[in-house]
DOGU-817120 format. One record per residue: x, y, z of N, C-alpha, C in turn; residue number from 0. Coordinates in pm, 1 decimal, padded with zeros to 6 digits. Atoms other than C-alpha are relative to their C-alpha. Last residue first. Example, Ala and Ser with C-alpha at 12.3 -4.5 7.8 and 13.67 -1.06 7.14 Angstrom:
% residues 2
<r <-00082.0 -00119.0 -00006.0> <01367.0 -00106.0 00714.0> <-00077.0 00109.0 00073.0> 1>
<r <00089.0 -00119.0 00000.0> <01230.0 -00450.0 00780.0> <00090.0 00120.0 00000.0> 0>
% end
This chain:
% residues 92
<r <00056.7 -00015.3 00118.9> <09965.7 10526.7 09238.4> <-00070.9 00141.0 -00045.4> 91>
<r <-00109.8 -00131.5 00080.2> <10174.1 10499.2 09498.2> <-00050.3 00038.3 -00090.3> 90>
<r <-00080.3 00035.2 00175.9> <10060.8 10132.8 09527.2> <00101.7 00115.3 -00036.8> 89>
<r <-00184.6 -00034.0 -00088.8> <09954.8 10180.8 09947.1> <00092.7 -00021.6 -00113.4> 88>
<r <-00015.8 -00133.2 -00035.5> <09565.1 10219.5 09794.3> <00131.2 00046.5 00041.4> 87>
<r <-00125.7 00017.6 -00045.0> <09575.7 09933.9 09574.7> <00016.4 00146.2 00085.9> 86>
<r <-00035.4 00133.2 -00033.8> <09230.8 09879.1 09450.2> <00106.8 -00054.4 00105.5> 85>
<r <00096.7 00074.6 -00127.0> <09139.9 10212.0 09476.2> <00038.2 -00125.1 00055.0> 84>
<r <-00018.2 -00096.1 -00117.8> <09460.2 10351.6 09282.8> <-00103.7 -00054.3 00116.2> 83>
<r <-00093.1 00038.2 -00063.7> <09442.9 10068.5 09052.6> <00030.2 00045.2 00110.9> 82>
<r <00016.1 00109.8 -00026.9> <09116.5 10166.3 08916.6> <00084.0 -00077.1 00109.6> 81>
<r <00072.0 -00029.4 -00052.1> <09188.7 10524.9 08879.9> <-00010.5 -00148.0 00073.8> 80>
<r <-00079.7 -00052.2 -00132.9> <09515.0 10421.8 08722.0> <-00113.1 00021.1 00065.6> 79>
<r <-00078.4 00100.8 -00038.7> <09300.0 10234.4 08450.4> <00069.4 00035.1 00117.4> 78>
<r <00063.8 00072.5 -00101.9> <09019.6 10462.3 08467.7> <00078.0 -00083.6 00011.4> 77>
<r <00013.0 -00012.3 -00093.3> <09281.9 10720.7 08322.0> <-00086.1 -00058.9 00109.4> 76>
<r <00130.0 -00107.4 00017.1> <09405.1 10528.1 08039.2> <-00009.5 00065.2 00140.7> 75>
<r <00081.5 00042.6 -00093.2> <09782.6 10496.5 08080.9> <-00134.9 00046.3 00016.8> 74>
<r <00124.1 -00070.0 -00095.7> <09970.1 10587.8 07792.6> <-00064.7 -00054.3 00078.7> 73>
<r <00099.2 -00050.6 00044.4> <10240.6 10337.1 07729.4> <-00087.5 00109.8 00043.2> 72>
<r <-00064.7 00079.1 00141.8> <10570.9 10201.9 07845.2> <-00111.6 00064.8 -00066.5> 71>
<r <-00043.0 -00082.7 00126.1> <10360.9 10245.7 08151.4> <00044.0 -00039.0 -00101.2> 70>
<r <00008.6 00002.5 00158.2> <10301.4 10155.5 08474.0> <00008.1 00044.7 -00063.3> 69>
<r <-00036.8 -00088.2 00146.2> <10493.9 10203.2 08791.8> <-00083.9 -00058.6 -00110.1> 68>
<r <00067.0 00062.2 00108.2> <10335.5 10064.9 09158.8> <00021.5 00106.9 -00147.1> 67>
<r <-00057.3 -00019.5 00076.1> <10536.3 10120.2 09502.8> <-00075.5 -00042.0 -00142.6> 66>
<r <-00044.9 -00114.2 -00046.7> <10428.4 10014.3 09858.2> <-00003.7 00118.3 -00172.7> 65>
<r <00008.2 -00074.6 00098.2> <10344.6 09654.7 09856.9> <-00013.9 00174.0 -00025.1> 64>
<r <-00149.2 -00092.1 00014.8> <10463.7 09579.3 10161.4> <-00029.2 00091.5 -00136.6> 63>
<r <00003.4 -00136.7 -00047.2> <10045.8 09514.7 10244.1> <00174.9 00078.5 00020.4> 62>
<r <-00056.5 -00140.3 00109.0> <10015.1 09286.5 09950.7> <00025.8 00091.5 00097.6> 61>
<r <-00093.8 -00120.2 -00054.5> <10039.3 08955.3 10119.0> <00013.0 00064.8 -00042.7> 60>
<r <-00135.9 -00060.5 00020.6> <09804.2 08745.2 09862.2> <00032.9 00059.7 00110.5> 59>
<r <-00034.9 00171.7 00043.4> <09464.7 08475.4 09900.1> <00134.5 00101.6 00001.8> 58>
<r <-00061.3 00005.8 -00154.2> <09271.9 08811.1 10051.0> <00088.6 -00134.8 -00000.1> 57>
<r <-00114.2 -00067.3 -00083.7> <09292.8 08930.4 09709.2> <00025.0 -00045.5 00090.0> 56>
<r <00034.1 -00003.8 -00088.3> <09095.9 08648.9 09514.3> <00108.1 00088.7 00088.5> 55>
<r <-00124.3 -00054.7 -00055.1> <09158.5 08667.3 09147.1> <-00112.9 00023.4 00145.0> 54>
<r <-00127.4 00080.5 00010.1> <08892.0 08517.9 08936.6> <00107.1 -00017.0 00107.5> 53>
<r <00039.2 00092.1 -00089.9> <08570.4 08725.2 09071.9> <00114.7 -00114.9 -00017.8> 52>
<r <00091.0 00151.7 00075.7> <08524.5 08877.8 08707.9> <00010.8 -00080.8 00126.3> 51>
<r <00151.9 -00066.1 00052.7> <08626.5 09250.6 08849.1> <-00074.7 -00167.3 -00011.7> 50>
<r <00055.5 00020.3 -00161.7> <08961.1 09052.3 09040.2> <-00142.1 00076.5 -00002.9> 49>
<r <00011.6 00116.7 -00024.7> <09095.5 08929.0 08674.7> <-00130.3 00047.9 00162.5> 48>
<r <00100.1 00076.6 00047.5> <08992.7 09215.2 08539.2> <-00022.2 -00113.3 00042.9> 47>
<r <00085.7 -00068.6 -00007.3> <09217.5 09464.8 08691.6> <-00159.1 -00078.2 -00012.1> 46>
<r <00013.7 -00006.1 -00120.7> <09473.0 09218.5 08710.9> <-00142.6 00039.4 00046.2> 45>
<r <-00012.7 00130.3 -00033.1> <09473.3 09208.4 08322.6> <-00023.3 -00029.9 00165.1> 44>
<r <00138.5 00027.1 00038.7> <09435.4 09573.6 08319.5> <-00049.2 -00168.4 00018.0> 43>
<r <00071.7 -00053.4 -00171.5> <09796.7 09597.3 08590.3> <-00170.3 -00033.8 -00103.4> 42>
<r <-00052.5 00085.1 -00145.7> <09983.1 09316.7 08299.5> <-00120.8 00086.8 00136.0> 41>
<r <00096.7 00152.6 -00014.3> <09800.3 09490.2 07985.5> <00043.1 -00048.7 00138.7> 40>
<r <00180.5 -00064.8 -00027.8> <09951.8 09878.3 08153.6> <-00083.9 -00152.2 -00073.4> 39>
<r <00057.9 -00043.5 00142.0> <10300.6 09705.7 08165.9> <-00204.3 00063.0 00000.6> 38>
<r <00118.9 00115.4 00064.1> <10389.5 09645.5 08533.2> <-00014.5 00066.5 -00115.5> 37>
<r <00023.4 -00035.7 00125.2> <10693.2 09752.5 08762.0> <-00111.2 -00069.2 -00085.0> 36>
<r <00015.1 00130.2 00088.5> <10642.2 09660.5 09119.9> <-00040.5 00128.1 -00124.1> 35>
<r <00062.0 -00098.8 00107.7> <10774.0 09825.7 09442.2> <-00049.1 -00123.2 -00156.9> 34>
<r <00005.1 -00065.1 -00022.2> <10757.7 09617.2 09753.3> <-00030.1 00111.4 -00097.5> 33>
<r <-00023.3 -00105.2 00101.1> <10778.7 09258.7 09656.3> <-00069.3 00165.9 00067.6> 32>
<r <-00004.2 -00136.8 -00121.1> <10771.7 09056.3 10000.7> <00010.8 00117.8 -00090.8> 31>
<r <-00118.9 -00073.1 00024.5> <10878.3 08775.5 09774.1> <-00015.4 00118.4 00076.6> 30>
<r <-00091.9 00111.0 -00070.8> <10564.0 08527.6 09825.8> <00141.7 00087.4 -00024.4> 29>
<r <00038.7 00051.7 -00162.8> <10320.6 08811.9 09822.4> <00129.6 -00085.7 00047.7> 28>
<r <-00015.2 -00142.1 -00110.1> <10452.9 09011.8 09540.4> <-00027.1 -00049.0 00096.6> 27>
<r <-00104.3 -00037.0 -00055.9> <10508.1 08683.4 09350.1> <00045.1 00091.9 00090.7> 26>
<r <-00061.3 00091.6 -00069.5> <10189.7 08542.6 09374.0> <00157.2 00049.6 00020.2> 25>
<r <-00022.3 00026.8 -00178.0> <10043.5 08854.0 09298.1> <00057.8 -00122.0 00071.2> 24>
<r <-00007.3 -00124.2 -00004.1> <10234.6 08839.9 08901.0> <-00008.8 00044.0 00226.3> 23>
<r <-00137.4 00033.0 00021.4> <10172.8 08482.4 08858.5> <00048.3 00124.8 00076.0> 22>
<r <-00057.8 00065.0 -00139.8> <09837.5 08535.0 08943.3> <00140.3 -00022.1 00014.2> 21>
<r <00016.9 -00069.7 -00078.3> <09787.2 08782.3 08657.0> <00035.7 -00041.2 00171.4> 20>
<r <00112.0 -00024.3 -00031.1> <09968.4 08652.0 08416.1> <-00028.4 00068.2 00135.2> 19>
<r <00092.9 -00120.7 -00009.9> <10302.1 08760.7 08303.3> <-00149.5 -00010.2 00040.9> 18>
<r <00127.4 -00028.6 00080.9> <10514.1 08437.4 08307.9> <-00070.8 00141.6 00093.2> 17>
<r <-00023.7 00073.7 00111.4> <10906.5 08361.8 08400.6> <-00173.9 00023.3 -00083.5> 16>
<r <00087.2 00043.1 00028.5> <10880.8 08710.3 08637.7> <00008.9 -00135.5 -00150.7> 15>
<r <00033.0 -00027.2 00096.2> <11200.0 08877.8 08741.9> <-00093.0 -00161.5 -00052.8> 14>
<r <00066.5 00149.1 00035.1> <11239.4 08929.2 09101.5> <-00037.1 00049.5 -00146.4> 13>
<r <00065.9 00003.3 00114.1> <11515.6 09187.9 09205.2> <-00109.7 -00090.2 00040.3> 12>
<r <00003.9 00050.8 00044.6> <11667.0 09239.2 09553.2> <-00118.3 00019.7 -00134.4> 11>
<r <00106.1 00096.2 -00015.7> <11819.5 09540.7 09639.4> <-00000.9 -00127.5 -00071.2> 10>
<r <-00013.0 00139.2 -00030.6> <12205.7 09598.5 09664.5> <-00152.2 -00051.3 -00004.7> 9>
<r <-00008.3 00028.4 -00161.4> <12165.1 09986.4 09698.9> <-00014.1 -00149.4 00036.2> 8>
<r <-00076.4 -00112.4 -00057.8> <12271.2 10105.8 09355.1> <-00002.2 -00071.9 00119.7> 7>
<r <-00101.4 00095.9 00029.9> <12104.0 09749.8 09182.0> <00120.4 00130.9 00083.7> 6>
<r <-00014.5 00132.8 -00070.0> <11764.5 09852.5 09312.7> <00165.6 -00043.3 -00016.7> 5>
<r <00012.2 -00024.1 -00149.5> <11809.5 10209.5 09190.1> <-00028.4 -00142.6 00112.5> 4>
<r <-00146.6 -00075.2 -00045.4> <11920.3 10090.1 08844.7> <00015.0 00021.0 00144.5> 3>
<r <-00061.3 00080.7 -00102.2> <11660.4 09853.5 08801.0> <00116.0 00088.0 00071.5> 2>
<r <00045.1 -00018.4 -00119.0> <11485.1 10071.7 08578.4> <00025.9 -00082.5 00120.1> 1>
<r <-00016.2 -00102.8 -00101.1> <11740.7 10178.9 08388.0> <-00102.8 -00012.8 00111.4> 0>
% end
């Protein structure tokens, strides 16, 4: 169901062959991804990659990025806290 509203108005999908973390902004940049579903490891994983200096933001196009769901799980609250700074146009 959560495609549903993409698949109502003809959007396009992208569905991910690996979950890391670059994998992940590489696709939001190179796809113009706008909203983005993520598992709460997939956005902590991120989280960490760009704390440890791994993950280089200004290397992605995030500014369509618009839209940011996690879940499936509880979400701690420094985890959304986190994301929310990081990503300020996430929705978060």
């Amino acid at each position: 169901m959560h495609w549903f509203g993409n698949l109502v108005v003809g959007a396009k999908a992208v569905i991910l062959k690996a979950a890391d973390p670059e994998s992940i902004l590489e696709a939001v940049s190179e796809e113009q991804v706008s909203i983005v579903w993520l598992l709460v490891p997939w956005a902590h994983d991120i989280l960490v990659g760009i704390e440890n200096h791994r993950i280089d933001l200004s290397r992605y196009r995030l500014e369509q990025w618009r839209l940011m769901h996690i879940g499936a799980q509880p979400v701690p609250p420094q985890t959304g806290e986190a994301v929310a700074k990081l990503f300020p146009g996430s929705g978060l």
